[in-house]
C-alpha positions in Angstrom: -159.1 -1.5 23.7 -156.9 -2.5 26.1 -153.1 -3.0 25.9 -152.9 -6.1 24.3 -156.4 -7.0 22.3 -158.0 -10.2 24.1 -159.0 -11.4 20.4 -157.1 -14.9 20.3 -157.2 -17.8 17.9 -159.1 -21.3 18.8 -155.8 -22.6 17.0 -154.2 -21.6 19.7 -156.4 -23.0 22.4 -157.2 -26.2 21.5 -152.3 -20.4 -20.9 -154.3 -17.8 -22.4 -156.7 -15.9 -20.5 -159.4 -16.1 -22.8 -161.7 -17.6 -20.2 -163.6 -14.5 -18.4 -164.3 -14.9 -15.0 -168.2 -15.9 -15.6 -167.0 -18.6 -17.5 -165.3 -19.9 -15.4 -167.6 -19.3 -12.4 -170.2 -21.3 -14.4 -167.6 -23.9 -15.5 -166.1 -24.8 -12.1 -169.0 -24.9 -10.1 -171.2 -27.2 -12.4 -168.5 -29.7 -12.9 -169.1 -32.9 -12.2 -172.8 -34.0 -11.2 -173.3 -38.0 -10.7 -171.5 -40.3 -8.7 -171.7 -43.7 -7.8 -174.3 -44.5 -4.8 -174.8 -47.6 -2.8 -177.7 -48.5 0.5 -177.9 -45.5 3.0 -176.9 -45.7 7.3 -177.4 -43.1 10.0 -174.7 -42.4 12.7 -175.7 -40.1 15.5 -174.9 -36.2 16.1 -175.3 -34.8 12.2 -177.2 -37.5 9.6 -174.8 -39.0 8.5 -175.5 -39.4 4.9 -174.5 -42.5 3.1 -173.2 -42.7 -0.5 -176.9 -43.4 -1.9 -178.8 -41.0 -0.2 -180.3 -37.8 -2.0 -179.6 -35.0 0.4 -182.0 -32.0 1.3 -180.7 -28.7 0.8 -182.1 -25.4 2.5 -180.6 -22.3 1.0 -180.6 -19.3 2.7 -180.6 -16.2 0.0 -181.5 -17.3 -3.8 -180.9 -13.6 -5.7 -177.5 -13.3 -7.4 -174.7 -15.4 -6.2 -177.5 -17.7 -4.3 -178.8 -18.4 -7.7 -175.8 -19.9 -8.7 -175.3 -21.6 -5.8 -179.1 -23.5 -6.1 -178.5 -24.3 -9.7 -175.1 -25.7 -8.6 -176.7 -27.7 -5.6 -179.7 -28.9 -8.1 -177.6 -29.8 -10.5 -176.0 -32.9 -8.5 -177.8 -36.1 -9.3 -178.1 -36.8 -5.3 -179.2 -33.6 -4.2 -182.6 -32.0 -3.3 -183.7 -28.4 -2.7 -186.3 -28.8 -0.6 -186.7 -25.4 1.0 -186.0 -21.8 0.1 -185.1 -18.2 2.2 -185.3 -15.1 0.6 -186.1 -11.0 2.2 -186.7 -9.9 -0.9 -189.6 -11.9 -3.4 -187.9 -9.9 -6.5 -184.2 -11.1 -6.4 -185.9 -14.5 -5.6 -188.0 -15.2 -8.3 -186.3 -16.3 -11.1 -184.9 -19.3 -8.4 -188.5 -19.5 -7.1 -189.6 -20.0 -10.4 -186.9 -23.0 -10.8 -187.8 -24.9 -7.9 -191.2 -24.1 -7.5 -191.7 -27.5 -5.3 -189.1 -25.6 -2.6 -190.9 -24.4 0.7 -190.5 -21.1 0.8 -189.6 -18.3 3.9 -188.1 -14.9 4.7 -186.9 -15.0 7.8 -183.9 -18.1 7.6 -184.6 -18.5 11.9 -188.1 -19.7 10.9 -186.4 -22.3 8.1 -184.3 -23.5 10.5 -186.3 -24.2 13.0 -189.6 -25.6 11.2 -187.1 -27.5 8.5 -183.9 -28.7 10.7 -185.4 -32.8 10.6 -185.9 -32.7 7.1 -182.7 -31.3 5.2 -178.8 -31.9 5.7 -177.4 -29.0 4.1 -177.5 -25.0 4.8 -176.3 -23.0 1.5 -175.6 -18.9 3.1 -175.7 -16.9 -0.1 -176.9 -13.6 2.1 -175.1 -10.2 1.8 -172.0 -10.3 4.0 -173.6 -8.9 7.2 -175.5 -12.1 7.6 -173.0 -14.6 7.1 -171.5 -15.3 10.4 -175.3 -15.3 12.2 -176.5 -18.1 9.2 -173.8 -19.9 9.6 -173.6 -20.2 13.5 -177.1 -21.2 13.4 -176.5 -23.9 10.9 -173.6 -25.0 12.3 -175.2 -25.7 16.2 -178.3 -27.2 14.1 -176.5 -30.0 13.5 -176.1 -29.3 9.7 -173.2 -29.4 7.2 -172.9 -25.5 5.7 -171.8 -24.0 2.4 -171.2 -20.3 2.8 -170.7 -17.8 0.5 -167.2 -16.0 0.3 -165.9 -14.2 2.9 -167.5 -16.0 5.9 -167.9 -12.8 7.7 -166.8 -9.4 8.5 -164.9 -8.9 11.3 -162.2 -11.3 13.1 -164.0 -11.8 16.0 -166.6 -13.5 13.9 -164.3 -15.5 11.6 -162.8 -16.7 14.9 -166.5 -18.1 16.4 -166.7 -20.2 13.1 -163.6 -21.3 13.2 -164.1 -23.0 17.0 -167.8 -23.7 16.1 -166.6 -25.4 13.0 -163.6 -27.4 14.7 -165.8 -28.5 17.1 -167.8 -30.7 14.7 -165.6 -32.7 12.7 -168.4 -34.4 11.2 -170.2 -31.5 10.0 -168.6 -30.9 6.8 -168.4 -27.1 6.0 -167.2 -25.2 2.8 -166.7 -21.7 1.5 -167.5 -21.0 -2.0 -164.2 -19.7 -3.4 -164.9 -22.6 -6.3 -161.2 -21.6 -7.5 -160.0 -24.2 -4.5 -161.5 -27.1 -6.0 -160.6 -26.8 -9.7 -157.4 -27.5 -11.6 -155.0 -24.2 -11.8 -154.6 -24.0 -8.2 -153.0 -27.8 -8.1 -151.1 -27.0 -11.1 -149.4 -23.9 -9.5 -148.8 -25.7 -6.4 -147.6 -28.9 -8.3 -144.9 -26.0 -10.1 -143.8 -24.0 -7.0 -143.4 -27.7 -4.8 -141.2 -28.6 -8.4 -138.8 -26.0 -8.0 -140.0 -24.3 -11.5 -139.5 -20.8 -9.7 -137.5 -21.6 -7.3 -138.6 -20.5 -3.3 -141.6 -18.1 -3.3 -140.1 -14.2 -2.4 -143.3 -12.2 -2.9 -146.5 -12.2 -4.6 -148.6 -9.4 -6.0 -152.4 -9.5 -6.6 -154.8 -7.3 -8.5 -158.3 -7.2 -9.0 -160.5 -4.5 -11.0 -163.4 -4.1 -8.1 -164.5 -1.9 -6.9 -167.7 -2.3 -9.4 -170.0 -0.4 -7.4 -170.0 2.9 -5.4 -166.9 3.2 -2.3 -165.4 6.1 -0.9 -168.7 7.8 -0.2 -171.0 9.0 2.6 -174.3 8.0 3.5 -177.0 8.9 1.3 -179.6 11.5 3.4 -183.0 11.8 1.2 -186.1 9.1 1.9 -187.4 6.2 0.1 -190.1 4.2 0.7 -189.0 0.3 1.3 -190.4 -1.8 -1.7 -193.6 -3.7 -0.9 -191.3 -6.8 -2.0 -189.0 -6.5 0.3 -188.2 -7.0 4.0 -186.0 -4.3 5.5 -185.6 -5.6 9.3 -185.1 -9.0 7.7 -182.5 -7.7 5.6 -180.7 -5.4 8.0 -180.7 -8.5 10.5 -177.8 -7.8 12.7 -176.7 -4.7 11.5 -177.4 -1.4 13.0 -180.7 0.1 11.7 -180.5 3.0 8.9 -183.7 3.8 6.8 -183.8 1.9 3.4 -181.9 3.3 0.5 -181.3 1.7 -2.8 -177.5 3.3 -2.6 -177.6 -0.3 -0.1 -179.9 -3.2 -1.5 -180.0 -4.9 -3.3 -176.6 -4.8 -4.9 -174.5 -1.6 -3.6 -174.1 -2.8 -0.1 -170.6 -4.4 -0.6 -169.1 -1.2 -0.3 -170.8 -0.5 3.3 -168.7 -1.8 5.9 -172.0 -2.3 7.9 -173.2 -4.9 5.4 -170.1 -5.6 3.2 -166.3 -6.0 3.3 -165.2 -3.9 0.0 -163.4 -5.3 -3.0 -161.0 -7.0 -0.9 -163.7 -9.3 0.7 -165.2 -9.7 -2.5 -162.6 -10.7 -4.4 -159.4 -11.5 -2.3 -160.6 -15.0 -1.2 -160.5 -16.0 -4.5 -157.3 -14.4 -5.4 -155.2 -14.9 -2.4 -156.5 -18.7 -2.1 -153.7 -19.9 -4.0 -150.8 -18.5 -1.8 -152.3 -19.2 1.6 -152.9 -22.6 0.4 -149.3 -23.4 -1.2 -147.7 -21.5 1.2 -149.4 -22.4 4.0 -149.8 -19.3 5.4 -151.5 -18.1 8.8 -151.2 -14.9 10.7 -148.8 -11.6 9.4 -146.6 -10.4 11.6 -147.7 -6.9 10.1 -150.8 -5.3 8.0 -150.1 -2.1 5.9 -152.7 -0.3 4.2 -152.4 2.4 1.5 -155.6 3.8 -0.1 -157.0 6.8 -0.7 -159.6 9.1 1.3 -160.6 7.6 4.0 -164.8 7.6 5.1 -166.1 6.6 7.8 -168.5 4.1 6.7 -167.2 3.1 3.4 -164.3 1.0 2.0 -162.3 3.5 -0.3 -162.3 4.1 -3.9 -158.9 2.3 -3.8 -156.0 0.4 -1.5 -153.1 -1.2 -1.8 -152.1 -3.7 1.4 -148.8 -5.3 2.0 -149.0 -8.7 4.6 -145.7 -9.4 5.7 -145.3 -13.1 6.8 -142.1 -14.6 8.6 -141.0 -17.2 6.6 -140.3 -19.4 9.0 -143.4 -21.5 9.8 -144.2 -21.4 5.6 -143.6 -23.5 2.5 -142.0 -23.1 -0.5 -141.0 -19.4 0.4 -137.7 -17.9 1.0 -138.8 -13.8 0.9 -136.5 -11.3 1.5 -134.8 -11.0 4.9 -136.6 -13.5 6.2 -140.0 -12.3 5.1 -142.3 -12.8 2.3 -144.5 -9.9 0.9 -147.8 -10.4 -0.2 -149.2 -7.3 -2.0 -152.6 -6.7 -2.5 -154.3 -4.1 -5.4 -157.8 -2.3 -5.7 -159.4 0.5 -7.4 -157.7 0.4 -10.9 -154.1 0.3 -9.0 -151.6 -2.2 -10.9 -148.4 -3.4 -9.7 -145.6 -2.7 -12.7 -145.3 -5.3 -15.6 -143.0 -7.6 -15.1 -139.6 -8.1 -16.0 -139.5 -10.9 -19.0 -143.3 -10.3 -20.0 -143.4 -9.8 -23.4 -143.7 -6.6 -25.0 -146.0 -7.9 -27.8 -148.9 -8.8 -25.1 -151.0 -6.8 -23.0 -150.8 -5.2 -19.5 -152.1 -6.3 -17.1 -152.6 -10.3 -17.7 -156.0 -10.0 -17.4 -158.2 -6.6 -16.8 -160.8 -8.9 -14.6 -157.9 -9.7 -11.9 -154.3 -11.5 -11.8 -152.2 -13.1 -9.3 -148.1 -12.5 -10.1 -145.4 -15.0 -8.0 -141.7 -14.0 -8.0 -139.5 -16.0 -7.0 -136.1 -16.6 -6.7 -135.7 -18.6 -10.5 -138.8 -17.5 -12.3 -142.3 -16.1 -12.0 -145.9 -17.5 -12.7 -148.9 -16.1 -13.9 -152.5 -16.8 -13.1 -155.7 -15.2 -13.0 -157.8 -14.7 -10.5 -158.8 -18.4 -9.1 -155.3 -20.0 -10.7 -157.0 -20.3 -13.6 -154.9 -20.1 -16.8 -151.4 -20.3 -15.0 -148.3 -19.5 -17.2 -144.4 -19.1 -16.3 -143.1 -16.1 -17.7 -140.5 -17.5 -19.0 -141.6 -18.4 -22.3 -139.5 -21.5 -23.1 -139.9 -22.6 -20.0 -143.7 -22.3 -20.2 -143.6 -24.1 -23.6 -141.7 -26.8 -22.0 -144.1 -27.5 -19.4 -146.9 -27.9 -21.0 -145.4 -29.8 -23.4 -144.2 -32.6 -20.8 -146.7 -31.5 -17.6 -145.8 -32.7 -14.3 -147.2 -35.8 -12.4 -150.6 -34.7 -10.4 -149.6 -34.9 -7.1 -152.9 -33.2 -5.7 -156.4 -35.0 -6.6 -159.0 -33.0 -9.0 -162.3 -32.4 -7.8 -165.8 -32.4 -8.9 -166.4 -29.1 -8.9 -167.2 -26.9 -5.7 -170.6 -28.5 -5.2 -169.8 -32.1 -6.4 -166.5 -32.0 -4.0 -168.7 -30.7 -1.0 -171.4 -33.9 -1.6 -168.7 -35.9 -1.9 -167.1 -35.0 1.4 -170.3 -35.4 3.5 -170.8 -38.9 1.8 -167.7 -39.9 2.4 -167.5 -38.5 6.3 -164.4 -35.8 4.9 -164.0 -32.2 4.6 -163.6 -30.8 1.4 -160.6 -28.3 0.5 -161.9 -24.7 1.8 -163.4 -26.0 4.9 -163.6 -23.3 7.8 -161.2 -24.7 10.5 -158.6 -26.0 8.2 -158.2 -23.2 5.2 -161.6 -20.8 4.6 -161.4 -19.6 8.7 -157.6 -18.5 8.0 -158.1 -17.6 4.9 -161.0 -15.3 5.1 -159.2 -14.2 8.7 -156.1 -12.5 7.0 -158.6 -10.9 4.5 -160.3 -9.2 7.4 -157.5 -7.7 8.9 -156.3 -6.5 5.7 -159.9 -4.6 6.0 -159.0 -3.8 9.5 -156.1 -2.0 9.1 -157.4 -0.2 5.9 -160.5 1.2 9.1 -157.8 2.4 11.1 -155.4 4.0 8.6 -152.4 2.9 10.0 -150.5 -0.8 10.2 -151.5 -3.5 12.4 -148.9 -5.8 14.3 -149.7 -9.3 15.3 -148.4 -12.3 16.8 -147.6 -14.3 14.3 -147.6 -17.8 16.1 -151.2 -17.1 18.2 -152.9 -14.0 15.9 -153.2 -11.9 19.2 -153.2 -8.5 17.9 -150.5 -6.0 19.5 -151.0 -2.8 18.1 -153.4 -0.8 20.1 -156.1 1.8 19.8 -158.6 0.3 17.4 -162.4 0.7 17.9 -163.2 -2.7 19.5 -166.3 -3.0 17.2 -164.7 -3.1 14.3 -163.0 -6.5 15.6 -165.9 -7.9 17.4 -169.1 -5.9 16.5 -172.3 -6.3 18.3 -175.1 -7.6 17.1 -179.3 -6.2 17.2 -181.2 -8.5 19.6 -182.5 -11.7 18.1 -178.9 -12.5 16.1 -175.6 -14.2 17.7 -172.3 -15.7 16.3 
């Protein structure tokens, strides 16, 4: 790197937690599936799709999360799966099973190109490595893209989306952190713009993953590739290593090749409310803490402190003139708080928790805002006995909002230029600074990044020949 890293934002150029995370996966995302249609039009640049047209969907990866994300899709009265990408035929089949009408394809180039005339909407549901090449080429085809969270790796990538993706104002785009289209995140916002806790100071955030291997090195005995499965396809741009099941089909999160650790997994859902009510951009500074170092593994465990200036926020006041945000992996909890009661457990919730201080009070929530509570007891009770006028629309759901938003020529909440690209950009410098084992300063206005010294390619990797971003 050179003295000042190049890297540059295009915003600058241009009550009880009873309800586990599953549930409420399942219960956000399938909310809300008819709506009201009328006679179809066509605009030029992107179909434009009109309020009664059904609207093809092509979704790229179908195992795991990408099953969710076809039932979600299928679920809406208006929508249409017409074609189907997968590398592996195993994690694939139950959803091939589903939609067994659905072309099908491995490699999602092919898709593109043989399908682009007949659908309108790209789901990426990939491993992380493939995000930002998916969703590049769905964005310059002309079609509007849900992505799976985070929307890439590195910041050089997030940063090509986020240009890409405010380039085409018409092409609606959306990142599947469903907690930004249901209820506790407007509540909590609703609260902290009502004074209930007075100005934001800090906010600390736990989560229980890692759930799968970290803090290791990379495995060294053979295996044979299964006959289902398409390596090269898989690896796409990543560097080439011989197959190992300590990678696919679930393990790669921890790779930093293929995956971004527990904080990509899980911090886009966690840290969604506070960039949101906030409205927070760049830290001035990134500090990681964690535990052995590897070099090509997240750890067994972190803890990262953002510090952002509070001037150019909302609703935060911090201490001298900056407020904290602290971020918790690996079975690391921040310390019960004063007020909780001693007659309920610690932590709030074992799956993940978010915890606001501030100046009056404190809230509570879990990890997508769900369940949100002041810790004040009778001031809790008080709330939800008289709630507070909804000053932020509810949704349909994840999916439902998304349709919604290309019928109506919108974008929906966690759209890449506006919220998911800053969002999921913060989350990656976290991850950067956790590489280089020592804090990262930034320009808080632009996002230039000022400290020095880093391997470039862990900011702006390159890619194997036949993949761009």
């Amino acid at each position: 790197m050179t003295t000042k890293n190049p890297v540059s934002t295009p915003d600058a150029a241009a009550e009880s937690p009873t309800v586990s995370r599953r549930e409420f996966v399942e219960q956000t995302s399938m909310a809300g599936m008819a709506f009201t249609i009328v006679k179809p039009h066509v605009l030029g640049g992107p179909r434009h799709v009109a309020p009664s047209d059904k609207v093809s969907v092509a979704c790229i990866g179908v195992g795991g999360m990408g099953h969710s994300d076809v039932r979600g899709f299928a679920a809406q009265a208006d929508c249409n799966i017409h074609a189907l990408c997968d590398v592996d035929d195993v994690a694939a089949e139950r959803t091939y099973r589903l939609q067994p009408q659905a072309k099908k394809y491995k490699d999602y180039r092919e898709m593109i190109d043989r399908e682009a005339k007949n659908i309108d909407i790209i789901t990426v549901s990939t491993p992380d490595h493939l995000h930002a090449s998916a969703s590049m080429l769905t964005l310059k085809a002309g079609k509007h893209l849900y992505c799976q969270k985070p929307l890439a790796r590195t910041v050089a990538e997030v940063r090509s989306l986020k240009a890409e993706a405010a380039r085409r104002p018409k092409q609606a785009t959306q990142m599947g952190n469903q907690g930004h289209a249901a209820e506790g995140i407007r509540v909590m916002r609703e609260w902290v713009e009502a004074g209930l806790i007075g100005k934001v100071v800090s906010i600390d955030f736990y989560t229980n993953r890692p759930i799968w291997p970290q803090g290791i090195r990379r495995p060294s005995e053979a295996h044979n590739v299964p006959p289902t499965l398409d390596w090269e396809l898989w690896l796409g741009p990543a560097p080439f290593r011989p197959y190992h099941p300590a990678y696919a089909p679930f393990n790669w999160r921890g790779w930093w090749d293929f995956g971004t650790g527990a904080m990509g997994d899980m911090a886009c859902h966690i840290m969604d409310c506070a960039v949101w009510i906030l409205g927070l951009k760049f830290p001035g500074r990134v500090i990681p803490e964690t535990s052995q170092l590897f070099p090509e593994t997240a750890p067994k465990m972190s803890r990262i402190t953002y510090e952002f200036p509070v001037a150019g926020t909302m609703n935060a006041i911090g201490r001298n003139g900056i407020v904290t945000l602290n971020w918790r992996d690996g079975g690391i909890l921040p310390a019960r708080p004063e007020g909780w009661p001693l007659t309920e457990n610690w932590p709030y919730s074992d799956d993940g928790f978010q915890l606001w201080v501030g100046e009056k009070g404190m809230i509570m929530a879990g990890t997508y805002g769900e369940n949100p509570r002041l810790v004040d007891a009778e001031a809790d009770k008080a709330v939800k006995a008289a709630p507070l006028p909804q000053k932020f629309p509810r949704t349909k759901g994840v999916y439902g909002e998304f349709i919604e938003a290309i019928k109506a020529g919108t974008q929906p909440g966690s759209n890449i230029a506006g919220h998911a690209g800053p969002l999921t950009e913060m989350i990656v410098l976290g991850n950067l600074a956790v590489r280089a084992g020592r804090s990262i300063d930034l320009n808080p206005t632009t996002g230039e990044l000022l400290t020095t010294g880093i391997n470039e390619e862990w900011i702006t990797p390159k890619y194997r020949a036949g993949y761009s971003y």
